[in-house]
C-alpha positions in Angstrom: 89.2 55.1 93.2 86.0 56.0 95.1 83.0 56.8 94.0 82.8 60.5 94.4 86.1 60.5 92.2 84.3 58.3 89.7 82.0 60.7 89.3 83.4 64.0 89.4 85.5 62.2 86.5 82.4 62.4 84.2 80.9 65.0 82.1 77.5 66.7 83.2 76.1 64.9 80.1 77.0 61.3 81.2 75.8 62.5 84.8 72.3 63.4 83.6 72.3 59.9 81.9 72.7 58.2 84.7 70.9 60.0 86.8 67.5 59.6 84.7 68.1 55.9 85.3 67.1 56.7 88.7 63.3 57.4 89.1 62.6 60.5 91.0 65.8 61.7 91.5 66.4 65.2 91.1 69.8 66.7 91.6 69.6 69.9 89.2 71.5 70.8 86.8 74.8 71.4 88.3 77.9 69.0 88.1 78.2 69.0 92.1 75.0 68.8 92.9 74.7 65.4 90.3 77.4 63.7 91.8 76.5 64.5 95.0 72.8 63.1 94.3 73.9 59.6 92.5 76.4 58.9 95.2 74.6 59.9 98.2 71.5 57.2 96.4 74.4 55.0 95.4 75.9 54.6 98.8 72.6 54.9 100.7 70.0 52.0 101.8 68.1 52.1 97.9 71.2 50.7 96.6 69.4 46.6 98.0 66.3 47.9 95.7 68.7 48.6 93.0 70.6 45.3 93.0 67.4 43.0 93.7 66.0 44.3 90.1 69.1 42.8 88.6 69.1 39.8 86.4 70.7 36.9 87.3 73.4 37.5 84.9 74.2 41.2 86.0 73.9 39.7 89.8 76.6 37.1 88.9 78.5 39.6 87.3 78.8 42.2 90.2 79.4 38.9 92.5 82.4 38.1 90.3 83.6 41.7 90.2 83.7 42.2 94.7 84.4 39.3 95.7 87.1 37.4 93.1 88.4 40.2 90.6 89.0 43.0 93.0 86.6 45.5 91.4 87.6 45.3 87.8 85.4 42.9 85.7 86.7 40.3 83.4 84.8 40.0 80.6 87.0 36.6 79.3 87.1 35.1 82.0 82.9 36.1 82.4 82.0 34.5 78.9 84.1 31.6 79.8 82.7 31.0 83.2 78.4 32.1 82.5 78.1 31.3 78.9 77.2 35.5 77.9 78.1 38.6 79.1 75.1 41.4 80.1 74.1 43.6 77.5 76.0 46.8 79.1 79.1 44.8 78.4 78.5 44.4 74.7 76.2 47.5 73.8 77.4 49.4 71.0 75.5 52.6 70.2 77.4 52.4 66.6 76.1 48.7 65.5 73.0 48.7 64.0 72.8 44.6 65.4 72.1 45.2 68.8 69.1 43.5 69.9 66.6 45.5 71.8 66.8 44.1 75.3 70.4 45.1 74.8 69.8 48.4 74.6 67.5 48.8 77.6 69.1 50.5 80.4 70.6 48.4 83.3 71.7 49.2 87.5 74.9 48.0 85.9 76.0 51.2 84.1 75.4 52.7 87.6 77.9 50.2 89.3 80.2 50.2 86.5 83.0 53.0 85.9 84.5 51.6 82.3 85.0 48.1 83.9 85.6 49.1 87.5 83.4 49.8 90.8 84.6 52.1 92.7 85.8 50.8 96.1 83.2 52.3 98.4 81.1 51.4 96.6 82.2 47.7 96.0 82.4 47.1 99.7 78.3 48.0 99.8 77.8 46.0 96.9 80.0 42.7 98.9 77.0 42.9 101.1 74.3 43.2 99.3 75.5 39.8 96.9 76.8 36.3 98.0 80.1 35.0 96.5 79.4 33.0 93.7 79.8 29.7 93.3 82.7 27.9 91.9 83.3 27.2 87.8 81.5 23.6 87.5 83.6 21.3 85.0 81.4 18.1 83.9 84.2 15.6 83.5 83.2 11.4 81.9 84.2 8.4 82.4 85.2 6.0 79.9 81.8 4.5 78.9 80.9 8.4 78.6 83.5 9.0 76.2 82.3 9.8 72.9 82.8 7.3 70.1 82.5 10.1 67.3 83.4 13.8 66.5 81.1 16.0 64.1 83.7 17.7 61.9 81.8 21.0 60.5 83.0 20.9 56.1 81.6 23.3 53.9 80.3 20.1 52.1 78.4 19.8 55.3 78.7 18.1 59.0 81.0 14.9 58.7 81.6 12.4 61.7 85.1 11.2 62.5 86.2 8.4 65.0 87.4 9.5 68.1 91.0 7.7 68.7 91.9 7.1 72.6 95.2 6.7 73.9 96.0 5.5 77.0 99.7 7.0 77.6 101.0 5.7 80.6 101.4 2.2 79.1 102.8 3.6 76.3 105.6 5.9 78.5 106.4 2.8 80.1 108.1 1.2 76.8 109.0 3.8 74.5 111.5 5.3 76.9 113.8 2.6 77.3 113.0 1.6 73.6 113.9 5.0 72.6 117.0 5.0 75.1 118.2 1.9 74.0 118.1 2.8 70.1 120.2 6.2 71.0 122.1 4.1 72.9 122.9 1.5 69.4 123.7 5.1 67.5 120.5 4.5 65.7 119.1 8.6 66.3 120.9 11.3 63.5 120.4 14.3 64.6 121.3 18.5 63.4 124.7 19.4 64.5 123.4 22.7 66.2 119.7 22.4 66.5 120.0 18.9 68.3 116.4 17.9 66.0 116.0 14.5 64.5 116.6 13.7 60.5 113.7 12.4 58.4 115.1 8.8 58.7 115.7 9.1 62.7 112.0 10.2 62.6 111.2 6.9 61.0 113.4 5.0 63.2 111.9 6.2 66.5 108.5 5.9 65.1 109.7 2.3 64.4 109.9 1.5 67.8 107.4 3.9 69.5 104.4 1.3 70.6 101.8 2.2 68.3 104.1 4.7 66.1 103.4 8.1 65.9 99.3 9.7 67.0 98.7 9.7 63.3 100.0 7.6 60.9 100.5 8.5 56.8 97.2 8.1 55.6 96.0 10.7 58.2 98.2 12.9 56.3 96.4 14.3 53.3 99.3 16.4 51.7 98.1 20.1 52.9 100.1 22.7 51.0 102.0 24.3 53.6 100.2 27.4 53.6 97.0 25.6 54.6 98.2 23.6 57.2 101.3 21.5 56.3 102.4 18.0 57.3 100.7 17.3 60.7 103.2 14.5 61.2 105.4 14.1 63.0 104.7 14.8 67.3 106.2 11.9 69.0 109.1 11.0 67.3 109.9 14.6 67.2 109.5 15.0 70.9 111.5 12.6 72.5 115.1 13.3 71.2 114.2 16.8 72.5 113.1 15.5 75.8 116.0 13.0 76.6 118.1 16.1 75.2 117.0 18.8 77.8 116.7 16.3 80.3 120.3 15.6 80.2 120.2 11.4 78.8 121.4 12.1 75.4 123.6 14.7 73.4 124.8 15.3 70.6 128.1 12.6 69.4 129.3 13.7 65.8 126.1 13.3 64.0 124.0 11.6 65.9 123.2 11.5 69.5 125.0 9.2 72.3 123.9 8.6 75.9 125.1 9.9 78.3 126.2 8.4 82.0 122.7 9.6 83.3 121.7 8.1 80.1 122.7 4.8 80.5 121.8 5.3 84.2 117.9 6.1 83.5 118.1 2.1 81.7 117.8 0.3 85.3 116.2 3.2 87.0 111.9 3.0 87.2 110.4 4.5 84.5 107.9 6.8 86.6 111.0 8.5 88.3 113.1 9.3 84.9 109.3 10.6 83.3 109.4 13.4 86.4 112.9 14.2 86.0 111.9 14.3 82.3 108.9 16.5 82.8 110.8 18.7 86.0 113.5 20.0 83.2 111.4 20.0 80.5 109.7 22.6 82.4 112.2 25.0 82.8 114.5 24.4 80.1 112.4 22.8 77.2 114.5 23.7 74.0 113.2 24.9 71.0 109.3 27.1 72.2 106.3 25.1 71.6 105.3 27.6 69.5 107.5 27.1 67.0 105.8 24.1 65.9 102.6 25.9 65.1 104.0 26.5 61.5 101.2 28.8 60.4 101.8 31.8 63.2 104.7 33.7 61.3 106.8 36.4 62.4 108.3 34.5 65.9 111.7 35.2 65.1 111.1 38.9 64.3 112.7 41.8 65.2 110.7 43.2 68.2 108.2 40.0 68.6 109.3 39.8 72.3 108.6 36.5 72.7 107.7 35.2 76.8 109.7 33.0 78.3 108.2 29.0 77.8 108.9 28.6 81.2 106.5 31.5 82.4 103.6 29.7 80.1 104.5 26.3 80.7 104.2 27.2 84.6 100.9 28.7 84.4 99.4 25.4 82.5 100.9 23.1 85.1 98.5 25.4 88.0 95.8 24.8 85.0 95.8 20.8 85.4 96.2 20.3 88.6 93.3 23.2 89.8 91.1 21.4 86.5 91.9 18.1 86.1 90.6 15.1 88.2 92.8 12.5 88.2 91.5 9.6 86.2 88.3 11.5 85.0 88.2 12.4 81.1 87.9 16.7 80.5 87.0 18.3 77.4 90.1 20.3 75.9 87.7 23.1 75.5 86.2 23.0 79.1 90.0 23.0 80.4 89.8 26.6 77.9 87.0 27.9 80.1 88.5 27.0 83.6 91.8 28.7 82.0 89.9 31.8 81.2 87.7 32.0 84.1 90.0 31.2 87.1 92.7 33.2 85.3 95.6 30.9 84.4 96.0 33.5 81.7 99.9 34.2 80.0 101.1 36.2 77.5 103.1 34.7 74.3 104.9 38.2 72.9 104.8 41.5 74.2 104.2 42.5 71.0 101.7 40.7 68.7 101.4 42.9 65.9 104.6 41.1 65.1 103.0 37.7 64.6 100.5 37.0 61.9 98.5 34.8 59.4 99.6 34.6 55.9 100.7 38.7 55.8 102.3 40.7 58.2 100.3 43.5 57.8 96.3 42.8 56.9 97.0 39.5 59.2 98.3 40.4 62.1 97.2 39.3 65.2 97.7 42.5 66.9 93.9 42.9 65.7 92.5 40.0 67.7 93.9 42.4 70.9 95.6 41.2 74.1 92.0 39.6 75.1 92.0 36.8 72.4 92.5 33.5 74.3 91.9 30.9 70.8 95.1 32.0 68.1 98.1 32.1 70.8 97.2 30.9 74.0 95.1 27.8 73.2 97.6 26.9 70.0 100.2 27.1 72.5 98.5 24.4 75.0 97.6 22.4 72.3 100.9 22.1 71.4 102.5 21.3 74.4 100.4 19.1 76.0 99.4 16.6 72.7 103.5 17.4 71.8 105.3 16.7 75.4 102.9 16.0 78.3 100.9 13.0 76.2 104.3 11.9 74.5 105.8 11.4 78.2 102.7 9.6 79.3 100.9 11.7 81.7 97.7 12.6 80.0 96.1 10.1 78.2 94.4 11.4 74.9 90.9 11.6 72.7 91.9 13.1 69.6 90.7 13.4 66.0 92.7 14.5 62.8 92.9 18.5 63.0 91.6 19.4 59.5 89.0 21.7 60.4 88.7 20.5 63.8 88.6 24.0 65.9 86.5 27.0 63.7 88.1 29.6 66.2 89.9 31.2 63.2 88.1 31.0 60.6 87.1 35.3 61.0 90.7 36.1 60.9 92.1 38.1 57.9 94.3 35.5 55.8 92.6 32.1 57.1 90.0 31.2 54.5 92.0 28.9 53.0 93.5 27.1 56.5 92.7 23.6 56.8 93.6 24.0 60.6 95.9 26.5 62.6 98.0 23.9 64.0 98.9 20.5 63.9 97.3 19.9 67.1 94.2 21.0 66.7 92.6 17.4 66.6 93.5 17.5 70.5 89.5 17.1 71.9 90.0 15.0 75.3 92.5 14.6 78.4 92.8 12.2 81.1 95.1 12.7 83.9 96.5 9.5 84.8 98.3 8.3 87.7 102.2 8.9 86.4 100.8 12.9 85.7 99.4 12.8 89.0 102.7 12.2 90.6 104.6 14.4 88.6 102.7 17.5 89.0 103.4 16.4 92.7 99.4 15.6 93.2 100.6 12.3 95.0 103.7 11.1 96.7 103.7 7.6 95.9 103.1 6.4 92.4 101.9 2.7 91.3 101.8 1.8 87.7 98.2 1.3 86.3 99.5 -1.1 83.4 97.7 -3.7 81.4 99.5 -7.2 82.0 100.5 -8.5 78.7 100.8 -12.3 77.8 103.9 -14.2 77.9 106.2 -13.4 74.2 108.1 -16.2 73.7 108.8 -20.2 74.7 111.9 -21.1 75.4 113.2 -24.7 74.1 116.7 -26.4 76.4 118.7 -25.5 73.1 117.7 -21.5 73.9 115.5 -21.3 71.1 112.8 -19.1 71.7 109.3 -19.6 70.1 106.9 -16.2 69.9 103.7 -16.6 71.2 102.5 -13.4 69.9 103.7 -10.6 67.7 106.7 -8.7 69.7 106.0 -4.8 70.4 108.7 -2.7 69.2 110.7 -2.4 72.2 110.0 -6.0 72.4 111.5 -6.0 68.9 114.3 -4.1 69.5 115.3 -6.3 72.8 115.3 -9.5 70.6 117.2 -8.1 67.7 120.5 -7.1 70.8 120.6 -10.4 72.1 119.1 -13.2 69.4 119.4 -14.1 65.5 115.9 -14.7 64.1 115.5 -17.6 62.4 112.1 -17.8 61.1 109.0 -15.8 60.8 108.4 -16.9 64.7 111.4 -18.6 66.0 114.7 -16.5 67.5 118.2 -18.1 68.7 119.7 -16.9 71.7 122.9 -15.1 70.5 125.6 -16.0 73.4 128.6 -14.4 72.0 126.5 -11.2 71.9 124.8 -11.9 75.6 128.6 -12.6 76.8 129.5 -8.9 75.4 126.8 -7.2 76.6 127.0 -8.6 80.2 130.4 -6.2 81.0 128.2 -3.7 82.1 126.2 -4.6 85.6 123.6 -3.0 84.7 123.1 -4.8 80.9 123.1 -8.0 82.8 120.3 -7.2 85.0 118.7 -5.9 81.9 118.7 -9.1 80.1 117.8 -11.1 82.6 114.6 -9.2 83.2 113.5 -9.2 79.8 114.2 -13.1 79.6 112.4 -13.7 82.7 109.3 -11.4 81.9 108.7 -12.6 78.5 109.1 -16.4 79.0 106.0 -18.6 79.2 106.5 -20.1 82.6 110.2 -20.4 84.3 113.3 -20.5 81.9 114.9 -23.6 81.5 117.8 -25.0 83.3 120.1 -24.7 79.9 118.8 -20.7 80.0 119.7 -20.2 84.0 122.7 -22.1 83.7 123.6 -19.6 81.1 123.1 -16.7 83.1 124.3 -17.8 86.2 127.6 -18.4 84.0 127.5 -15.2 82.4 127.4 -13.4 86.1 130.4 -15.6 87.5 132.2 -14.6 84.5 131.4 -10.9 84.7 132.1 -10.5 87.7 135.4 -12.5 88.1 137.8 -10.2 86.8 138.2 -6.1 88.1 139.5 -3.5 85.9 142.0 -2.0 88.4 142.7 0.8 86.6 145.9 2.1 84.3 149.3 1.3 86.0 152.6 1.9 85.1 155.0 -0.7 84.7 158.7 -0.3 85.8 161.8 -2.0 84.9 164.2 -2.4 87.4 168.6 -3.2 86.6 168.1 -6.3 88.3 166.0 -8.9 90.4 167.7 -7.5 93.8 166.6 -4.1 93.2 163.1 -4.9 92.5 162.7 -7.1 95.7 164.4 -4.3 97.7 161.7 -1.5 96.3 159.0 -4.4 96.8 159.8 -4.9 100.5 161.1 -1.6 101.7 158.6 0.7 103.5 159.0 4.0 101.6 157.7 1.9 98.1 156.4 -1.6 99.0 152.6 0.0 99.8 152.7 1.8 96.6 154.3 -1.2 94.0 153.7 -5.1 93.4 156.4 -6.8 91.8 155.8 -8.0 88.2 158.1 -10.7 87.0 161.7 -10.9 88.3 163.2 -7.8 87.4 159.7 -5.4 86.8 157.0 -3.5 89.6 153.7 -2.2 88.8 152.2 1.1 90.2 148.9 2.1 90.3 148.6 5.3 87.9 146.9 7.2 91.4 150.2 5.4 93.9 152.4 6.9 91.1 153.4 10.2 92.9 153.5 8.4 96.1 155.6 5.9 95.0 158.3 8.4 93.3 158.3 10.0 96.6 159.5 6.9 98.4 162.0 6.3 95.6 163.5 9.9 96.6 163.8 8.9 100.3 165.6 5.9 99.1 167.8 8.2 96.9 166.8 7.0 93.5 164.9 8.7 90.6 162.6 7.8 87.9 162.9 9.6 84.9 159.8 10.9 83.2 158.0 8.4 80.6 159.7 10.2 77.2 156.3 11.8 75.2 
């Protein structure tokens, strides 16, 4: 659209008004000769003296329209970005609450065609202002992490401890603890929906390090139209995870590993996370969304839900544009950067369908496509405290989310909401090194873990002593291959051990977590052990199934032992008996036809 078309699209009224912003200007009273006065000024030399009586915020806001929005302004992404939008934004000749500066008349209504400049007059205007500068995120370290949180009550401003939690370390443990315990059938899960039971919950807290990111007492029995439980996230999250990801599935009633499973045990944990995260991505099963309890009507007809994928790619381009690795951000600040630099994404195509507390009166069709806080921001919330912190690549400053974010406090239906979601507590993220390399910000990836002290002493009768209380997965490790004793003292279970050690992989398993956790070296009784076990293990091979054949006598059998058509595919068993290989048996009836016998076939 160019400017002559702009105009020419207005009345003669809305002509005169703009013109009479223009001192001196006198284009009569025709509609011709009005446009052709206020675009021949427009696109003439006085258009500098124009823009140099701008204020710094209408200056910014014609930079951000030519040079990064392509004409059109953004009056989001604006806010977000400058703090306030200019008063020809947000005039309203209708509210009696407009302040006076707001009504004074601004160069912007000249520039401005709804929300558009023409393109003519855009390309003048790219001259006449520099390209802003880019969104400025303050980011902390951990000294500059705040200790408290100011929770606004109606009783009056409360503070609340901030809880931290560094994730990585804890990615590094719960996944084979979490593994391990599908793996012992410990995980009931729904036939069809594939989501935990209330005692698998408990289970998997069990041996989550540090249990779930709030425990019961954080819990303070919202009615489920306030708010509802806000327990449980992790638990929840990783049966769904190893799920998708293609480790577990559903046995019966409960869920079994699966050969990838069973595979992730010996692979690093870092490269199993990615994989994790990489199908998570595209096939993450049931929405996010879903978890925010209090936004009804998603499974409505005509809702039109987005596909998770579409959002969950647009928040990936968020972190890694946003986040420096291994500096702390403000969850709300990583709001701003979304709405200013436009990682934008729709949740329905329709959201008059979803509402708060009545489908009609709360809709959320009201807030219009523009509201960022009630879908967008739940939906981040939820999936990066939910899945991106539970797998370990953000690490976390959170506080409980009653009353935490006042962003819906105006909407019809929410008076009585202690918070919108469960996640609302969310108030920090760090992006550590393991999220760095699986958003594919580096190639290589080294573990920033704490080292923890040695667990247990071992005694020559492979008694082990703790040092120090075990950590779940710890826990769970002891309780495969020992028999507690006491409070502090374990026995080495070897009938167990020998069991176990079938599997290659087991093997290497325990002797890693018996070499890691022992104060010093083991002893010789404990090394002599192992080495045992592994001569054991590995001196028998399962072959395979065979079929056994018996032969009318001892000549026979050394003659279909020794002959060329059968000897490559038999191996005599006893005097009168040959064994085949299940895969030589075809071959080896072959060779009995060019010999002119037969076998007959096994009877069912």
């Amino acid at each position: 659209m160019t400017l002559n078309e702009a105009l020419t699209s207005l009345t003669v009224m809305e002509l005169k008004q703009r013109c009479s912003q223009i001192p001196n200007l006198r284009p009569g009273n025709r509609k011709d000769g009005l446009v052709a006065g206020l675009a021949g000024y427009l696109l003439s030399e006085s258009l500098a003296t124009l823009v140099e009586g701008l204020t710094d915020l209408e200056r910014n806001a014609v930079a951000e329209t030519v040079h990064n929005w392509g004409g059109s302004f953004r009056a989001v992404g604006f806010e977000a970005k400058y703090g306030s939008l200019p008063g020809v934004f947000t005039y309203n000749p209708y509210s009696y609450g407009q302040s006076k500066k707001d009504r004074q008349p601004s160069a912007l209504a000249l520039f401005f065609f709804g929300r558009t400049i023409p393109t003519d007059l855009a390309a003048r205007l790219a001259q006449l202002v520099p390209e802003p500068p880019p969104m400025r995120i303050a980011t902390l370290d951990d000294e500059q992490l705040p200790k408290t949180i100011t929770i606004k009550r109606f009783s009056g401003d409360e503070p609340e401890p901030l809880r931290r939690a560094d994730t990585e370390m804890l990615a590094h443990q719960d996944l084979p603890a979490v593994l391990r315990l599908i793996a012992e059938g410990g995980i009931a899960v729904g036939a069809k929906t594939g989501l935990p039971s209330a005692a698998a919950i408990r289970r998997l807290e069990s041996v989550l390090l540090g249990g779930d990111w709030y425990d019961a007492d954080d819990d303070e029995d919202t009615p489920r139209w306030a708010g509802g439980p806000i327990r449980p996230i992790r638990p929840f999250a990783w049966p769904l995870l190893l799920q998708t990801g293609g480790l577990a599935k559903i046995d019966g009633s409960k869920l079994g590993l699966t050969a990838k499973g069973k595979k992730a045990l010996s692979q690093p944990v870092h490269e199993v996370v990615k994989q994790l995260y990489e199908r998570w991505q595209r096939k993450g099963s049931p929405d996010e969304l879903r978890r925010v309890d209090l936004i009804k009507g998603q499974t409505s007809k005509g809702v039109r839900l987005t596909a998770p994928m579409d959002r969950r790619l647009v928040i990936e381009d968020a972190l890694r544009a946003s986040c420096p690795v291994g500096e702390w951000l403000a969850v709300d600040d990583l709001f701003r950067q979304m709405k200013a630099e436009g990682h934008r994404f729709d949740v329905s195509g329709n959201p008059w369908k979803l509402y708060l507390s009545d489908a009609n009166y709360g809709s959320l069709g009201y807030d219009g496509a523009a509201n960022f806080e009630i879908l967008e921001a739940r939906y981040t919330l939820a999936y990066l405290f939910e899945y991106l912190a539970t797998l370990g690549m953000i690490d976390i400053a959170y506080s409980r989310p009653y009353r935490a974010r006042p962003d819906y406090y105006d909407h019809w239906g929410a008076d009585d909401i202690d918070f919108l979601s469960r996640y609302d507590g969310l108030r920090y993220l760090r992006l550590n090194a393991l999220g760095a390399y699986c958003l594919d910000l580096t190639e290589h990836y080294v573990a920033q873990l704490a080292e923890r002290p040695p667990l247990f002493r071992m005694d020559a009768d492979l008694q082990l002593e703790l040092l120090r209380p075990a950590e779940p997965a710890e826990q769970l490790q002891l309780e495969q291959i020992a028999k507690s004793l006491s409070a502090d003292r374990w026995g080495l279970n070897t009938d167990v051990i020998f069991s176990r050690s079938a599997d290659a992989d087991e093997r290497e398993r325990i002797r890693a977590f018996l070499e890691t956790s022992v104060e010093g070296d083991l002893p010789a009784e404990a090394s002599n052990l192992l080495a045992r076990i592994e001569e054991r293990a590995t001196a028998l091979t399962d072959a395979g199934p065979a079929r056994l054949i018996q032969c009318r006598d001892a000549a026979l059998a050394a003659m279909l032992s020794t002959d060329p058509a059968t000897a490559a595919h038999c191996s005599r068993a006893g005097e009168r008996r040959l064994c085949v290989p299940q895969k030589k048996l075809n071959a080896f009836r072959k060779g009995l036809a060019k010999l002119d016998f037969v076998l007959p076939e096994l009877a069912p």
